[in-house]
N, C-alpha and C positions, 0 to 999 in steps of 0.2 A: 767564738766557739772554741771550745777547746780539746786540739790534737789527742784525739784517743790513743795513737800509737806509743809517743811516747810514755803516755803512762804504761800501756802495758808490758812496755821493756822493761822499765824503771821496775814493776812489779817482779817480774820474772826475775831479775837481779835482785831484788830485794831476799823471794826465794832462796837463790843460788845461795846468796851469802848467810844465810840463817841454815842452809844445810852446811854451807862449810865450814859455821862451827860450831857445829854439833847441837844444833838448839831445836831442829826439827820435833814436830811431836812426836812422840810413838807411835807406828801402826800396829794392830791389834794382827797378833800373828795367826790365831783363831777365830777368822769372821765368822767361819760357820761352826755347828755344835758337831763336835766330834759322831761319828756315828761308826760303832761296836755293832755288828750281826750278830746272828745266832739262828740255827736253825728250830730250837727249842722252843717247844709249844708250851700250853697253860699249865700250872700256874709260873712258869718264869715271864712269857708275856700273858696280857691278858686286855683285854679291849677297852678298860677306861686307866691304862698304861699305867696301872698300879700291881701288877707280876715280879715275882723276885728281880729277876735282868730290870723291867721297867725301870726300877729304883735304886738298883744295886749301882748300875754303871754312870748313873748322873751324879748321884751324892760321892761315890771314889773321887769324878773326876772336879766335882763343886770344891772338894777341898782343897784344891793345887790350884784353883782358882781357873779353871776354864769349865767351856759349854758342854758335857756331852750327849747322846741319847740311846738307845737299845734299838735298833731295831730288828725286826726279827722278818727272816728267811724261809720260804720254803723247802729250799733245798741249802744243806751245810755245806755241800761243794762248792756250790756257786758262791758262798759265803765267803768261804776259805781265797779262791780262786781272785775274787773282787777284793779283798783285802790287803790279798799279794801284790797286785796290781796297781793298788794304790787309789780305785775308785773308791771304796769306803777306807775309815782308816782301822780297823780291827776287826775283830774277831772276838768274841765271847763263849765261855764254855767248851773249849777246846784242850785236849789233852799235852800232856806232857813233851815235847821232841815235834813238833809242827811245824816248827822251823826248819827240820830236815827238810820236807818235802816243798816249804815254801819259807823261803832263803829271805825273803824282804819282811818277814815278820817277828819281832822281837818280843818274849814273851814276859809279862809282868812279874816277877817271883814273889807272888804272896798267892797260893791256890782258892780258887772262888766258893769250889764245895768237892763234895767228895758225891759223884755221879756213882750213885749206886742202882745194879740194874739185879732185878730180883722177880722172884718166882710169885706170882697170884694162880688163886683158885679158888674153888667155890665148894668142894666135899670133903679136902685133904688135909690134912694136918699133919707134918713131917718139918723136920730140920732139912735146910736145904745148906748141907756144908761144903759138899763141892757136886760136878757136872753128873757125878756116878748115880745120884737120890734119884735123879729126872727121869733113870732108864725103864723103870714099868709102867710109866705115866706117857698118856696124849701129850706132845708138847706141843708149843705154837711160838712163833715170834714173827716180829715184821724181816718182812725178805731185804737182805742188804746189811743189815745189823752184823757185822763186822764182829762184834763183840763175842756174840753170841756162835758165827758161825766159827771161828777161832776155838770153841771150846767145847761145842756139843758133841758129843760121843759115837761112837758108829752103835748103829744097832738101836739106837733113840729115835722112839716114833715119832717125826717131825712135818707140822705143818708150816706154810711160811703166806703170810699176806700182805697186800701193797700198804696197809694203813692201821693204825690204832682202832679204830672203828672196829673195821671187819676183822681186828685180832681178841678185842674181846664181847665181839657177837658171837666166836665160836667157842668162847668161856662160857657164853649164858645160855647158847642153847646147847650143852651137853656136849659138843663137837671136839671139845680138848678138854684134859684134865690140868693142865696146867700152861699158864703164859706167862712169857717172859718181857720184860718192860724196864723202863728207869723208874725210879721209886715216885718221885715227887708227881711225874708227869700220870704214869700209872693210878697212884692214889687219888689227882684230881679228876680221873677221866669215872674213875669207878664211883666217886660221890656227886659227880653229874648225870649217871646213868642210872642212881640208887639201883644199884650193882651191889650186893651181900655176899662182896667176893673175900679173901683173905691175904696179906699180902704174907709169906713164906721167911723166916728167916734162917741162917745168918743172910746177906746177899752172896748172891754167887759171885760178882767182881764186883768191886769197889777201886774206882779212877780219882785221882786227881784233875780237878776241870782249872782253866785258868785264862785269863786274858789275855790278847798278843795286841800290837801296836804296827804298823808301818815305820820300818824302820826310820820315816821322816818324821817321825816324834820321841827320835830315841832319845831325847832331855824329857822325855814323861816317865818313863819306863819307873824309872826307882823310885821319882815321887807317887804313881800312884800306886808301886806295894807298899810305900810307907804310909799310905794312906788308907788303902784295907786293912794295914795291921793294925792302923790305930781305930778304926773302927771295931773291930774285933777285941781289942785293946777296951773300947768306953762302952761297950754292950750294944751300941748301934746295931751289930752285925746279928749278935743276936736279935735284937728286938725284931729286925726285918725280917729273917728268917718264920719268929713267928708270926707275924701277922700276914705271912705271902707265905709260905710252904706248909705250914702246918697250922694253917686256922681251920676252921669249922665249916670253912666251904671246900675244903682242898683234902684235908685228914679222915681215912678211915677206920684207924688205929695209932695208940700212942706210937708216938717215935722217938728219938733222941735227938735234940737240937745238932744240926752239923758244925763240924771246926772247921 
């Protein structure tokens, strides 16, 4: 019969000395698929995870040659907070300077869209050029929107509710003359509700949105803005954009492609 021990020393040695010169295999330093949050509803996720984000964050990161996927949050704090943390490893759709407030995140420098939050209505037709147009009008928006409370006017009749839903059920029954929303998310919600509302232009803010990383990935960071600019670069980026923010199931009115 033959001594099993010594083989398994002999093996173990064999090991050592194939790590000692350098001949070991590679371990794959990405076993799992990256996962980027985002608090952002339909059309950026959408349930057969074919949404702007669904697509946008895999294909950036397929071209630098790793796994990653979208997933999406109910709440963007939690997002932010878990990505700091290092439980997920990014963030999606997040403004400019994040990194102030959350120090472990490193932001990608090629911008993802340009997050435009704009006036809908259902009777009105006005330029909506800055916060001043809004002052004879119902307004509405969801309570918490940072955005919105940062810029609305004193003396502006304001309502505020927990959700998209119940912000434009008080558009369609008459309860507001005007609401406030992001564009993309706004226009899918109003052609799922065949809602005859109207989306108000110029936008009232217009943001820069952009991806962050944990800074345990910071050898990604520049390959993948070199990698959305080169999709933006071969029309990719367009193409996606049309067939997830402005198709036929999402669009209530022309738009212009985003940069």
């Amino acid at each position: 019969m033959i001594d099993a021990a010594p083989i398994g020393l002999t093996f173990r040695r064999v090991l050592w000395l194939v790590a000692l010169l350098g001949l070991a295999p590679l371990v794959t330093v990405h076993a799992e698929p990256l996962r980027l949050t985002s608090g952002t509803k339909a059309p950026y996720f959408l349930p057969d995870r074919q949404g702007f984000l669904d697509r946008l964050i895999p294909e950036v990161f397929r071209r630098i040659g790793i796994e990653a996927e979208a997933v999406q949050y109910d709440a963007s704090a939690r997002a932010n907070i878990n990505a700091n943390n290092g439980i997920d490893d990014g963030v999606a759709m997040r403004v400019r300077g994040l990194d102030k407030d959350f120090p472990n995140l490193i932001r990608i420098d090629e911008k993802v869209i340009d997050n435009e939050f704009v006036a809908f209505t259902l009777r009105h037709d006005f330029a909506t050029t800055d916060f001043e147009t809004l002052r004879p009008y119902e307004v509405a928006y969801i309570a918490g929107w940072k955005v919105f409370d940062d810029h609305i006017l004193p003396g502006t009749p304001v309502t505020k509710t927990p959700n998209a839903e119940q912000l434009f059920g008080l558009l369609a029954g008459g309860r507001a003359d005007v609401v406030l929303f992001e564009r993309w998310q706004g226009q899918y919600l109003l052609r799922q509700g065949r809602l005859p509302a109207r989306m108000l232009h110029p936008p009232l803010v217009s943001t820069e949105m952009f991806l962050y990383l944990h800074k345990k990935h910071a050898a990604l960071v520049e390959p993948a803005a070199r990698a959305l600019r080169a999709m933006k670069s071969d029309g990719s980026y367009r193409n996606l954009v049309a067939q997830t923010l402005m198709s036929e199931s999402t669009v209530v009115a022309p738009a212009a492609v985003p940069r």
